[in-house]
N, CA and C of each residue as an Amber inpcrd file, in Angstrom:
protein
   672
   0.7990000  -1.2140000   0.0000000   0.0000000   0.0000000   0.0000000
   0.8340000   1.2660000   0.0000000   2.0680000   1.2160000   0.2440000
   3.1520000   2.6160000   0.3920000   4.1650000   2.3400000  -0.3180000
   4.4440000   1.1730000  -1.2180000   5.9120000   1.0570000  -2.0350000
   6.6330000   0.8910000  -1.1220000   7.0740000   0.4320000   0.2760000
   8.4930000   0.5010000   0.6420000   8.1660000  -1.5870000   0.5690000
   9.3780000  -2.2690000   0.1450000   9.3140000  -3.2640000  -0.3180000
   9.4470000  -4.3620000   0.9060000   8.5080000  -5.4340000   1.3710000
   8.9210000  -6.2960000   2.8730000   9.7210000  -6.9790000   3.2310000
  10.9460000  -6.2230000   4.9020000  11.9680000  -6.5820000   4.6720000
  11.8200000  -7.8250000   6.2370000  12.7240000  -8.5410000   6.2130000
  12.9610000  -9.5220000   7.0420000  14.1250000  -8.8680000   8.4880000
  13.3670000  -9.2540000   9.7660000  13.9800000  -8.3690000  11.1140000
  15.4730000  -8.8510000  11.0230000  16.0580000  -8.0170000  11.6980000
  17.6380000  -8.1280000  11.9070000  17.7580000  -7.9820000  13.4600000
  18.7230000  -8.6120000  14.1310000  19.4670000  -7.9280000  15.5180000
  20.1000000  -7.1840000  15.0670000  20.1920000  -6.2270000  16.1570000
  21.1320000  -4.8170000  15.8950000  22.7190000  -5.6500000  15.9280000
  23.3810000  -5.4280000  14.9900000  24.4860000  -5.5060000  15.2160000
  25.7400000  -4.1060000  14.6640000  26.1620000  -3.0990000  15.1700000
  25.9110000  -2.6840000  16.9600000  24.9300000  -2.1250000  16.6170000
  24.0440000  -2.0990000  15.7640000  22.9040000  -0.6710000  16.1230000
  21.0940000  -1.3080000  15.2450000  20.4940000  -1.3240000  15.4400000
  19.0230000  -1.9310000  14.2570000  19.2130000  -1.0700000  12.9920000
  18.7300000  -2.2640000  12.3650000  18.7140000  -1.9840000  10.9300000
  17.7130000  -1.7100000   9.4720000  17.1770000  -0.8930000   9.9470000
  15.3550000  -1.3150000   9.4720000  15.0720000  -1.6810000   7.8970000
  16.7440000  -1.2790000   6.9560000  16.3170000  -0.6030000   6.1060000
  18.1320000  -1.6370000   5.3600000  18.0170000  -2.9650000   4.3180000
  19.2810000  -2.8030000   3.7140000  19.8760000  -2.2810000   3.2520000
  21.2730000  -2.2340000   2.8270000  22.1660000  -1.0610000   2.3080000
  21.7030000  -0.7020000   1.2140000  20.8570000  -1.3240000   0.0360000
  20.7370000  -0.6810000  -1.2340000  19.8360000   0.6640000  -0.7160000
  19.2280000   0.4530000   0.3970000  18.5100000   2.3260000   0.5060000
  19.3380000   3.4090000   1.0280000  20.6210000   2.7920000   1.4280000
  21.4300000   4.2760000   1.8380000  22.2550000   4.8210000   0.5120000
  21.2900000   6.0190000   0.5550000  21.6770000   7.3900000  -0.2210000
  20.9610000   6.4040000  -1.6610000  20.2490000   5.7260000  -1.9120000
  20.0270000   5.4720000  -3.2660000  17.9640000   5.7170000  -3.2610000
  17.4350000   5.7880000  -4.6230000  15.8950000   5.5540000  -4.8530000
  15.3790000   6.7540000  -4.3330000  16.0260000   7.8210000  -3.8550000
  15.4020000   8.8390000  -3.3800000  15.8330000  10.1480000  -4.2710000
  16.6340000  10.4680000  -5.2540000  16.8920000  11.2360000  -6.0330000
  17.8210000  12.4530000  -5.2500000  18.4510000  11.9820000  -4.3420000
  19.1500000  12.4100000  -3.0680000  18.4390000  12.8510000  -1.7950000
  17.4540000  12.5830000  -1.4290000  16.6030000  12.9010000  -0.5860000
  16.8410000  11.9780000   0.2270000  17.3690000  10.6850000   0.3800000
  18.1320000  10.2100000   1.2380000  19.3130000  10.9250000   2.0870000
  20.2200000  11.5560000   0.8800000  21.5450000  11.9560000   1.2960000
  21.2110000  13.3740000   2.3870000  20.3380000  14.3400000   1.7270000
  19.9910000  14.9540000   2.4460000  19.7620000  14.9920000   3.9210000
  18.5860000  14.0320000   3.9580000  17.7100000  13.7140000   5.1790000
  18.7450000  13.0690000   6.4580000  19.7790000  12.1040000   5.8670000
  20.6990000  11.7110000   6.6540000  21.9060000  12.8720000   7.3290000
  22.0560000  13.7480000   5.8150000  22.9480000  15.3440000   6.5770000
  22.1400000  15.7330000   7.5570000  20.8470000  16.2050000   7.4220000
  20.1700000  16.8690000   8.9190000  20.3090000  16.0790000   9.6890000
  20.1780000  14.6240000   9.6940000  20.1950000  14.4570000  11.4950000
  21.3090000  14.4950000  11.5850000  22.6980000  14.4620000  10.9730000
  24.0180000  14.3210000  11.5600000  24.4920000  15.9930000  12.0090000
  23.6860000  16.9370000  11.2040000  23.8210000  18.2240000  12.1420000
  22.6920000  18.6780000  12.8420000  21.6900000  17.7110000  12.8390000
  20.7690000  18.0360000  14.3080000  21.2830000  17.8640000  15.6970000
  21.6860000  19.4840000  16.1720000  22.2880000  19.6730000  17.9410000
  21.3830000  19.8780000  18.2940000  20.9360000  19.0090000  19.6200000
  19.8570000  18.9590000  20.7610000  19.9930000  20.5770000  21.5620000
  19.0180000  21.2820000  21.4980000  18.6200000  22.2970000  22.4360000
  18.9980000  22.3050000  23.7340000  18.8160000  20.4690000  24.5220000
  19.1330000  20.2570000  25.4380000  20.3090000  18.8570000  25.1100000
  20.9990000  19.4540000  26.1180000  22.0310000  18.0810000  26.3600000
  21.7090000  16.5960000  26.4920000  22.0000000  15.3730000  26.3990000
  21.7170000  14.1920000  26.4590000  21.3530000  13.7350000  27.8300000
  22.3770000  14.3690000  28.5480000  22.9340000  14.2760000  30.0470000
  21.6400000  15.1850000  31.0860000  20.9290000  16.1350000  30.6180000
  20.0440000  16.9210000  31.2430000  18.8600000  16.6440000  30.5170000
  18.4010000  15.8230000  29.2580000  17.1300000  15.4210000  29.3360000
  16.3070000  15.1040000  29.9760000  15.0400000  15.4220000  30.0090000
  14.2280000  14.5740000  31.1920000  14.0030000  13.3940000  31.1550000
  14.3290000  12.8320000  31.9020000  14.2280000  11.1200000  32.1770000
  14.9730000  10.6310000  31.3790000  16.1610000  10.6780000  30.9870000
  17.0310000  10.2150000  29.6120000  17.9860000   8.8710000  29.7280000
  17.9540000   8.4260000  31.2360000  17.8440000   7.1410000  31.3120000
  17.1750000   6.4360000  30.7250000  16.1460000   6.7270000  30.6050000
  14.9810000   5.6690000  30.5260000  14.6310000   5.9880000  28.7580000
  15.1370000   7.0740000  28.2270000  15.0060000   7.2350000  26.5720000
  15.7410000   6.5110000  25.9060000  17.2680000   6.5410000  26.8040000
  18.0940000   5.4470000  26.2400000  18.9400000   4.7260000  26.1960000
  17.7760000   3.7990000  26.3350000  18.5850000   2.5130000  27.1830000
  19.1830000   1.6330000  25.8610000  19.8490000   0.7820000  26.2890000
  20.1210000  -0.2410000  25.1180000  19.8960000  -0.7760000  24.4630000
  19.8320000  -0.9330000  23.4630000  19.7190000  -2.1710000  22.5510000
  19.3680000  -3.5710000  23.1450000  18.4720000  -4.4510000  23.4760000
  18.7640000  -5.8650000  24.1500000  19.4520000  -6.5460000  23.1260000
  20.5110000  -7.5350000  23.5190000  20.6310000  -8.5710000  22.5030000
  19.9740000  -9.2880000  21.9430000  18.4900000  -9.3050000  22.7250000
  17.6060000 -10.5470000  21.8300000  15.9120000  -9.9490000  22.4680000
  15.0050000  -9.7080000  20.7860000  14.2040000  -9.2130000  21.0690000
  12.8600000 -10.3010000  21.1970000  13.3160000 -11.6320000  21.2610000
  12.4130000 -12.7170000  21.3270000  11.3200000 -12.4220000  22.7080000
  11.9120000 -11.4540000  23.6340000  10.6960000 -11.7210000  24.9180000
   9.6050000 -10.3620000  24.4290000   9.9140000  -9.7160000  23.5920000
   8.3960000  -8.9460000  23.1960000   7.0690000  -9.1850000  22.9550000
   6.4920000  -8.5180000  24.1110000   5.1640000  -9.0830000  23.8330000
   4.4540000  -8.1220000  22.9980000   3.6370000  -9.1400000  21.9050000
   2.9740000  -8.7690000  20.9980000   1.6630000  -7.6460000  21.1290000
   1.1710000  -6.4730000  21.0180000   0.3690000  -5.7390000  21.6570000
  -0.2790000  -4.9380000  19.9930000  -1.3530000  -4.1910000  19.9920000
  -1.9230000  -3.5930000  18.8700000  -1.6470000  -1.9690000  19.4620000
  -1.7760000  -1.3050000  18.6670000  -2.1200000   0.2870000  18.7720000
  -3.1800000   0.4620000  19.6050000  -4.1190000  -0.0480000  19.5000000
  -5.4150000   0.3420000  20.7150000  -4.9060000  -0.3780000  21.6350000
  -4.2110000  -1.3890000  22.0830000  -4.3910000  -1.7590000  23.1960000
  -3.6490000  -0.6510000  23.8840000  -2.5230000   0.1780000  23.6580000
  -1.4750000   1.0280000  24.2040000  -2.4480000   2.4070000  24.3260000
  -2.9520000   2.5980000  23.1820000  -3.9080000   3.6280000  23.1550000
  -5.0390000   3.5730000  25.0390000  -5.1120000   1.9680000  25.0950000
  -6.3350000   2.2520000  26.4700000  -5.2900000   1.3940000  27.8180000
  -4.2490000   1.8800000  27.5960000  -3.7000000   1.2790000  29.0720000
  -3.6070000   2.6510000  29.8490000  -4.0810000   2.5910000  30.6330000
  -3.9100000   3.4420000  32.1040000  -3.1840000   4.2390000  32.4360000
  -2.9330000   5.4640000  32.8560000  -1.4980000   6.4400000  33.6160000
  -1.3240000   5.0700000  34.8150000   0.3650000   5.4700000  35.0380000
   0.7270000   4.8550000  35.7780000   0.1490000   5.5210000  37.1950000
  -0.1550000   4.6490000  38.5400000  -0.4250000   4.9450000  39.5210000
  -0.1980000   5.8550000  40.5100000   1.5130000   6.2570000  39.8290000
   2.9440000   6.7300000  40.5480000   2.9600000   8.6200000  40.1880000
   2.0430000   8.5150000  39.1710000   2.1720000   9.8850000  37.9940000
   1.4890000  11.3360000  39.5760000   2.4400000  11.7140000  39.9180000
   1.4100000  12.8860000  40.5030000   2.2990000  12.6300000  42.1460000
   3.3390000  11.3570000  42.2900000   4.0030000  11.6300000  43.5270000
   5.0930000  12.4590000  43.1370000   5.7780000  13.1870000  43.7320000
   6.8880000  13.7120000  44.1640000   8.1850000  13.1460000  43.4380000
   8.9610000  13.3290000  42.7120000   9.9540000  13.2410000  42.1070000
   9.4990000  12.5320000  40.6020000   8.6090000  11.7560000  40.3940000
   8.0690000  11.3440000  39.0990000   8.2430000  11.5470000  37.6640000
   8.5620000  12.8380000  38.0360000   8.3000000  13.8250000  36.8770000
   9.8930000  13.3110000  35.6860000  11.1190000  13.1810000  36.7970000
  12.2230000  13.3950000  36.3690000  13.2940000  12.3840000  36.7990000
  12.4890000  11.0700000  36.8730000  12.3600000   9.5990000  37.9730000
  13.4750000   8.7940000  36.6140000  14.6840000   8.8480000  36.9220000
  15.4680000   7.7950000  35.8290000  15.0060000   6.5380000  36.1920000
  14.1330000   5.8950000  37.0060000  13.5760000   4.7600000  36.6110000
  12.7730000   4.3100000  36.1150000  12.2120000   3.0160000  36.5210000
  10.8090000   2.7630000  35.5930000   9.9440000   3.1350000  36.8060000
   8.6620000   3.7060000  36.4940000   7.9950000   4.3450000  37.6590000
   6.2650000   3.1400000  37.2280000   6.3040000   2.5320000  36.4580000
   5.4220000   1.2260000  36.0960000   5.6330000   0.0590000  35.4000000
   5.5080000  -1.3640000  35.9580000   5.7680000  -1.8210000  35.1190000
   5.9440000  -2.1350000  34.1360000   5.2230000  -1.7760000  33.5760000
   5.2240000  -1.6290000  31.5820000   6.1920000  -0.6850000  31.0240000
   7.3430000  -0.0240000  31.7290000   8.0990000   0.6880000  31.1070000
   9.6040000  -0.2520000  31.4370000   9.8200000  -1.6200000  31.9480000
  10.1910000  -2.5260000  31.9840000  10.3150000  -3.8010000  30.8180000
   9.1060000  -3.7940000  30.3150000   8.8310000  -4.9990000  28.8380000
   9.1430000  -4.4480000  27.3750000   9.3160000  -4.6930000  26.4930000
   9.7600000  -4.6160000  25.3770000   8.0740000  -4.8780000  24.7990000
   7.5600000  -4.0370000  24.1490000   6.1010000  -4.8440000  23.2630000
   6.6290000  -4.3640000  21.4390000   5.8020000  -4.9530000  20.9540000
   6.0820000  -4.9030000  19.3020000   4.5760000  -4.8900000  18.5960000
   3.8710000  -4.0640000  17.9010000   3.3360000  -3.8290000  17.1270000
   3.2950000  -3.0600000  15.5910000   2.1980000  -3.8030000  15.4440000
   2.5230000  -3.1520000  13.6560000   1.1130000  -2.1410000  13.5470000
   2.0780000  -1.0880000  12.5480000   1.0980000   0.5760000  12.6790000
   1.4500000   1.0150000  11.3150000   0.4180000   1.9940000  11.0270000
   0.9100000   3.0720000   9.8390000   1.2350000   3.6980000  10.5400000
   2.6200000   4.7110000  10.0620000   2.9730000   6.1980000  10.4910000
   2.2950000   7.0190000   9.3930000   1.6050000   8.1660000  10.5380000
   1.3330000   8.9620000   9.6550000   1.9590000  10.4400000   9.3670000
   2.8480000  10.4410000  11.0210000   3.7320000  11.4010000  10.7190000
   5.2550000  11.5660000  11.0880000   6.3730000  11.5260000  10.6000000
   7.8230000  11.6730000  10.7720000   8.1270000  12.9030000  11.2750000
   8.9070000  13.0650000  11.8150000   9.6300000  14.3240000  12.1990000
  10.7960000  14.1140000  13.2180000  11.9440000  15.1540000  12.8810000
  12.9190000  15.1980000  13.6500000  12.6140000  16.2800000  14.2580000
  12.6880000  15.8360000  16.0340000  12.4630000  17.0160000  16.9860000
  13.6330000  17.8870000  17.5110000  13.2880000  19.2770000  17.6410000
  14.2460000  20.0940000  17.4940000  14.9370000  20.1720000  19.1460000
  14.2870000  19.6450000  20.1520000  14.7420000  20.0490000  21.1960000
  15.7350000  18.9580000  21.9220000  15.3180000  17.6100000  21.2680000
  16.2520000  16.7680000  21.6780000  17.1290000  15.4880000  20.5710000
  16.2010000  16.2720000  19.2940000  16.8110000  15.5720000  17.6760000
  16.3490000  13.9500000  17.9350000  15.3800000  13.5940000  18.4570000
  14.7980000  12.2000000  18.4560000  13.8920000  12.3270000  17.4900000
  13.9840000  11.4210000  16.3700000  12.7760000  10.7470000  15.3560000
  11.2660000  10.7140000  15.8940000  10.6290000  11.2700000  15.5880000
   9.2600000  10.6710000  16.1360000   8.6700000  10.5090000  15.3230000
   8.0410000   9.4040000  15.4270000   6.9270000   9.1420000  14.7870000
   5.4010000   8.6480000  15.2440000   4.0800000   9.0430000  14.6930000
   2.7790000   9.0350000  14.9020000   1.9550000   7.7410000  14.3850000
   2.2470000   6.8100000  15.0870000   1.3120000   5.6590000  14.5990000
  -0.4360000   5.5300000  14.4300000  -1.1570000   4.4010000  13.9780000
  -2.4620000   4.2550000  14.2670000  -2.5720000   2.8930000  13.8770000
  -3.7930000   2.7340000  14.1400000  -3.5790000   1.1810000  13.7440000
  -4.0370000   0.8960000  12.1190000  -3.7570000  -0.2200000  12.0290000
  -3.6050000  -0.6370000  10.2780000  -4.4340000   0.2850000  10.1110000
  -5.0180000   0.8140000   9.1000000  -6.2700000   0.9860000   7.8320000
  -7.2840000   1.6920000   9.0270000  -6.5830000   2.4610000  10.0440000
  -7.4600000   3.4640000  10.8460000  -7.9640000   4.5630000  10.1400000
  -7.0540000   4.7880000   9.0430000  -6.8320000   5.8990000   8.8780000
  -6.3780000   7.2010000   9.5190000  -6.3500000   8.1240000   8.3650000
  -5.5250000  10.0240000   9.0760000  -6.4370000  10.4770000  10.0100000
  -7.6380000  10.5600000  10.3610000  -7.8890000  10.4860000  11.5770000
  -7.7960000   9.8990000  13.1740000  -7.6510000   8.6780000  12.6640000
  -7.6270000   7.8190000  14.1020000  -6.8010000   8.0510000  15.0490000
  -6.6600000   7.8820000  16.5950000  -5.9470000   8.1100000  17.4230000
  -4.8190000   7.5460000  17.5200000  -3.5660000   8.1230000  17.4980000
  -2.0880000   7.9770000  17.7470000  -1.3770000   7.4670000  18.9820000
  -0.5050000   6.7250000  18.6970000   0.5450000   6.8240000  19.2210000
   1.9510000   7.2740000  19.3080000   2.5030000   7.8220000  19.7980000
   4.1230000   8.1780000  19.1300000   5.3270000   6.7010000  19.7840000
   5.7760000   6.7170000  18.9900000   7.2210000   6.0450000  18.8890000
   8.3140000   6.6060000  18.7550000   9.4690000   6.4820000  19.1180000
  10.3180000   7.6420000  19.3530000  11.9800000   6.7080000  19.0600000
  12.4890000   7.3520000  18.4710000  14.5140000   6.6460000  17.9310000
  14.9730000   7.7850000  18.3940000  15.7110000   7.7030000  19.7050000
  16.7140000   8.7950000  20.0960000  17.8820000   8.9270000  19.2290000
  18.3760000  10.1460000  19.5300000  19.7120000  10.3030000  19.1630000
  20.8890000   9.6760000  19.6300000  21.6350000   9.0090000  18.9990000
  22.8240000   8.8400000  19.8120000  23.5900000   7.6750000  18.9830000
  24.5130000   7.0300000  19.3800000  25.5740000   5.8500000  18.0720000
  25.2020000   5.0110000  18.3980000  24.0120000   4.1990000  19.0910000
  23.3410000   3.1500000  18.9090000  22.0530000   2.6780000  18.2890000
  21.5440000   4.3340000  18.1050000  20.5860000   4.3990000  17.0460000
  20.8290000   5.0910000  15.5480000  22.4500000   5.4370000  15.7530000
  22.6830000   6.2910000  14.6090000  21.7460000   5.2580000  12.9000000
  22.3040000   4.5210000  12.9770000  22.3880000   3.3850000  11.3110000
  20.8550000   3.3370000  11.2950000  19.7600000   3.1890000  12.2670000
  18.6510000   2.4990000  12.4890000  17.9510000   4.2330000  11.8750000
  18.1670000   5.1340000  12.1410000  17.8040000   6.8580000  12.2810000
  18.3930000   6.8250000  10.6570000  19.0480000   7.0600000   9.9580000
  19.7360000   7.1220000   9.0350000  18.9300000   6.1190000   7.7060000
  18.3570000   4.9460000   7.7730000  18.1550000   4.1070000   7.4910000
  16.4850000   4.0810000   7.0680000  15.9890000   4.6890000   8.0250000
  14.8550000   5.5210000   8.1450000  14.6000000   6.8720000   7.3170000
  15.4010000   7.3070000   7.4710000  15.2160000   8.4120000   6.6610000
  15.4840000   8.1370000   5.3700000  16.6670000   7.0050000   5.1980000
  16.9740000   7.1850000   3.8860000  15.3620000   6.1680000   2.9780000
  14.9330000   5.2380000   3.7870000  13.5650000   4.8270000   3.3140000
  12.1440000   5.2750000   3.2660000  11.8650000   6.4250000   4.0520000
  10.8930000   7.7860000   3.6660000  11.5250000   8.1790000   2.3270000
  12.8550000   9.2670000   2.3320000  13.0110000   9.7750000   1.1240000
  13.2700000   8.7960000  -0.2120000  13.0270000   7.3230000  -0.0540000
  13.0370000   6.1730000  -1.4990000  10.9950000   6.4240000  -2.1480000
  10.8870000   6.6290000  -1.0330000   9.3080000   6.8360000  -1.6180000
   8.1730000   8.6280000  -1.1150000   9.2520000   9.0680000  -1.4620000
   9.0770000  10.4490000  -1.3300000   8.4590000  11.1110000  -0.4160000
   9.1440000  10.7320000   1.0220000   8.7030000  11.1510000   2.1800000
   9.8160000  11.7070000   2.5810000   9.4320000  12.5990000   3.9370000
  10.6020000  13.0170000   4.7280000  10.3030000  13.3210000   5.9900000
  10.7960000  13.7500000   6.9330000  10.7940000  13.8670000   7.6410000
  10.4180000  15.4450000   8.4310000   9.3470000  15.8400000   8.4880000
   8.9050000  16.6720000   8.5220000   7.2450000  16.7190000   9.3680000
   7.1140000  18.1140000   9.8760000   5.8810000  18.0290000  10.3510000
   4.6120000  18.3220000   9.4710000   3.6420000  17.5850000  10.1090000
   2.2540000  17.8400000   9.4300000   2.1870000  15.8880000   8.7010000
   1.0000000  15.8410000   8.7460000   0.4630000  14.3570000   8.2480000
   0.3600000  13.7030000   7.0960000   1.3990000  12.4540000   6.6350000
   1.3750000  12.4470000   4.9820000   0.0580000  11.8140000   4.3330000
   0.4580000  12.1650000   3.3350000  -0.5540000  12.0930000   2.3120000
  -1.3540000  10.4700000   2.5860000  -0.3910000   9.9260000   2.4500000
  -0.4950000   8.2930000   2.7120000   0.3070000   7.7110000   3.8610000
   0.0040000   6.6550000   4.8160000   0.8450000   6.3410000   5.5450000
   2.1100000   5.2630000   4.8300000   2.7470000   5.4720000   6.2670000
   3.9150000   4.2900000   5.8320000   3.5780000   2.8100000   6.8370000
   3.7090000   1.5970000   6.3590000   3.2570000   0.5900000   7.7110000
   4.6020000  -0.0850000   7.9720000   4.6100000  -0.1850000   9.0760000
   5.7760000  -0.9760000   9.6190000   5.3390000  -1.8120000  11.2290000
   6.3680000  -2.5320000  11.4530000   6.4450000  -3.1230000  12.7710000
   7.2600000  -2.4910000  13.0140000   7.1630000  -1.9990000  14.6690000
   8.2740000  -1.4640000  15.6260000   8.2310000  -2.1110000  16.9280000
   9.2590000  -2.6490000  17.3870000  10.1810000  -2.9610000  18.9040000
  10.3140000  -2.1580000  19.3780000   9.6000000  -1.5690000  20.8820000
  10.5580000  -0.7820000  21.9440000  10.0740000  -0.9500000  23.3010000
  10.4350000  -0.2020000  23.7720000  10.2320000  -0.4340000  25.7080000
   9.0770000   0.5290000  25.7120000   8.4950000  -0.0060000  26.6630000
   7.1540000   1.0240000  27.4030000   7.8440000   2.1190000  27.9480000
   6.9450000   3.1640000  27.4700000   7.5090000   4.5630000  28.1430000
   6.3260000   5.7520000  28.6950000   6.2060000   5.8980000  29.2800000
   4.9350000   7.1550000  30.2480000   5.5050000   8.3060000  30.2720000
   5.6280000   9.3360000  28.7270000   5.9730000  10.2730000  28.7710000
   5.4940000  11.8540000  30.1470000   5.8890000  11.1080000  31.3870000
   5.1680000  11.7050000  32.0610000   5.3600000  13.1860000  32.0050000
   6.4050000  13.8450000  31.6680000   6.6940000  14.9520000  31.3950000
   5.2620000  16.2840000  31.1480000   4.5510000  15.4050000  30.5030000
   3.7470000  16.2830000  29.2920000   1.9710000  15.8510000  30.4420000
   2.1450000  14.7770000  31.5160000   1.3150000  14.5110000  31.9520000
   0.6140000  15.8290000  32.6320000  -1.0290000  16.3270000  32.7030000
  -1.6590000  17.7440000  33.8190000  -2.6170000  16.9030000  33.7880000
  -3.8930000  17.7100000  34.4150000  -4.5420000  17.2200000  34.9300000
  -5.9350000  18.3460000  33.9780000  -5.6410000  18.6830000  33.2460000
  -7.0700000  18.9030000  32.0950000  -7.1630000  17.6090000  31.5730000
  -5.9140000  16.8390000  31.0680000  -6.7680000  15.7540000  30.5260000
  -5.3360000  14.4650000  30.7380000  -6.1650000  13.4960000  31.7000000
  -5.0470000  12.6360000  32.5290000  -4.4550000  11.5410000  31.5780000
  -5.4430000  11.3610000  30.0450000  -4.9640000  10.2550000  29.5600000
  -4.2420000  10.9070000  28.2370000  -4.3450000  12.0070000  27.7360000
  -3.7220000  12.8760000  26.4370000  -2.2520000  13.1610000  27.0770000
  -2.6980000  14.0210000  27.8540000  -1.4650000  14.9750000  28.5540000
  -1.8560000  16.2460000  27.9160000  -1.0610000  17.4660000  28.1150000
  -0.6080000  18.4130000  27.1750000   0.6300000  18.6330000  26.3590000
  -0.0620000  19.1230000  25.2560000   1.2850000  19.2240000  24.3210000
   2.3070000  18.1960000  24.0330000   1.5600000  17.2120000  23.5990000
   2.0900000  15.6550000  23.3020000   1.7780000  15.5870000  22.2060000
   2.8070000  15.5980000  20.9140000   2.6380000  15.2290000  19.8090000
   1.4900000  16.2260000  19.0380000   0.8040000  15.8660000  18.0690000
  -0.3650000  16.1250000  17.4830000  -1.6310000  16.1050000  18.4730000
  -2.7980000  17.0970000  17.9350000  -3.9450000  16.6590000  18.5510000
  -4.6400000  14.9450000  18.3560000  -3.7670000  14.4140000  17.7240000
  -4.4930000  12.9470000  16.8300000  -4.2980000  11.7530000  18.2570000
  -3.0400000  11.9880000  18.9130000  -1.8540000  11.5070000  19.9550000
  -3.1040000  10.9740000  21.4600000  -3.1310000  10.0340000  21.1900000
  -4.0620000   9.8070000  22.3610000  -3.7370000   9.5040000  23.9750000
  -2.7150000   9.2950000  23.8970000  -1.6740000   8.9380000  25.2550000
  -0.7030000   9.4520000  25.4190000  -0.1350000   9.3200000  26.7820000
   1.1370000   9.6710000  27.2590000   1.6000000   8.2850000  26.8780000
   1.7680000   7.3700000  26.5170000   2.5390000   6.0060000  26.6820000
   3.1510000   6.0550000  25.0670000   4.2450000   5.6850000  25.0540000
   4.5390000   5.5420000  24.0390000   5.8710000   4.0050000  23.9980000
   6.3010000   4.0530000  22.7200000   7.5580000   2.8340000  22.6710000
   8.6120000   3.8110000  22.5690000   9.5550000   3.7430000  23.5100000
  11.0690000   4.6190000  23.7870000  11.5530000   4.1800000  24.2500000
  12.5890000   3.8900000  24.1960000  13.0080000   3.8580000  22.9010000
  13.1130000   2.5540000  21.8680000  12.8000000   2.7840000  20.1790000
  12.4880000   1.9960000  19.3580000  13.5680000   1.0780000  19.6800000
  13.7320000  -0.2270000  19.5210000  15.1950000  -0.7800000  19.3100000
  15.1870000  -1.3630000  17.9820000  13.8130000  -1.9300000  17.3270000
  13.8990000  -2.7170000  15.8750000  12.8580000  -1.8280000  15.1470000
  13.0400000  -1.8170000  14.0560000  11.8200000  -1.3290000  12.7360000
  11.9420000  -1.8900000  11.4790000  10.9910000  -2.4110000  11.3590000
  10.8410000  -2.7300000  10.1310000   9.7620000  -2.7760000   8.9720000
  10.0960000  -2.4370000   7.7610000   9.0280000  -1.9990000   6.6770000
   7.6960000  -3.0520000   6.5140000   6.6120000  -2.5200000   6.6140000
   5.2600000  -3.1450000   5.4930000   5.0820000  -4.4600000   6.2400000
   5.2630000  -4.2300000   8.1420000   4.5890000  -5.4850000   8.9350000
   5.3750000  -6.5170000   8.5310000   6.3590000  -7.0080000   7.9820000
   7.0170000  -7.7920000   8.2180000   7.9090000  -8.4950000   9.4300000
């Protein structure tokens, strides 16, 4: 349904690979080459070291992504604020403050929107579930910056710009579908109390939760 062609998962070896070498810098009319220059001169606003909660953005790579449990877009869409959200240090807690920011889950989504964020140069992206369509409620997924996500970030971009996407804000025309690997995350940051399960100023108005996968560790094209 999006032209990007179905590829078979890889372990990161050192870093995930979403995307084989014939897409770096090729099929995009340089819109690969491009897209890969910005993130290599995207400087974070904020430091790595003073992010909020940046333990927990980025953590490692596991060696083996076999214990992921399998989950859909709605199910993440209706899981709960954590219990913890609203005590005293929470906000800026380098641990896991619920269990689910402990497990690895993996689902398959359209993105409907890419973008490199300016304040901490992490990938984000806006999921929904299959054939929800550009309306339906979101999730974000998130590829930090840094040399364990460099190839996996790079790889990505260079497979938006093979089918004339990029990385940019506002909602494409068509989605892209993929499976993504990552850890549970309760962007609690963005958590108030107008609205306990959105947050404020999380993503798009489309963005239905604070929970998201952060960080990604695998991606791969067209649910494969």
């Amino acid at each position: 349904m999006n032209g990007l062609p179905p590829l078979a998962p890889r372990l990161p070896r050192p870093y995930p690979r979403p995307y084989p070498r014939p897409y770096n810098g090729g099929g995009g009319g340089g819109g690969g080459a491009v897209a890969r220059e910005r993130l290599g001169a995207c400087v974070p606003r904020t430091d790595e070291e003073a992010q909020n909660r940046t333990v927990m953005k980025h953590r490692p790579v596991p060696a083996s992504l076999a214990g992921a449990a399998r989950v859909t877009v709605t199910d993440v869409l209706g899981w709960a604020p954590p219990e913890t959200v609203g005590t005293p240090g929470v906000r800026n807690a380098d641990r896991p403050i619920d269990p689910r920011e402990t497990a690895l889950y993996v689902f398959t989504a359209d993105v409907w929107v890419a973008k490199l964020a300016e304040d901490d140069c992490d990938i984000h992206l806006e999921v929904a579930e299959p054939d929800a369509g550009s309306e339906a409620d979101r999730v974000i997924v998130e590829l930090p910056q840094g040399a364990a996500y460099e190839g996996m970030r790079g790889a990505l971009a260079d497979g938006l710009a093979a089918v004339g996407r990029g990385l940019q804000r506002g909602t494409m025309p068509q989605p892209v579908r993929v499976t993504v690997t990552g850890y549970g995350f309760y962007d609690v940051h963005h958590a108030c109390a107008r609205d306990r399960q959105r947050g404020c100023t999380h993503g798009s108005a489309r963005v239905g939760t604070l929970w998201e996968l952060h960080p990604v560790v695998a991606l791969t094209a067209d649910g494969e």
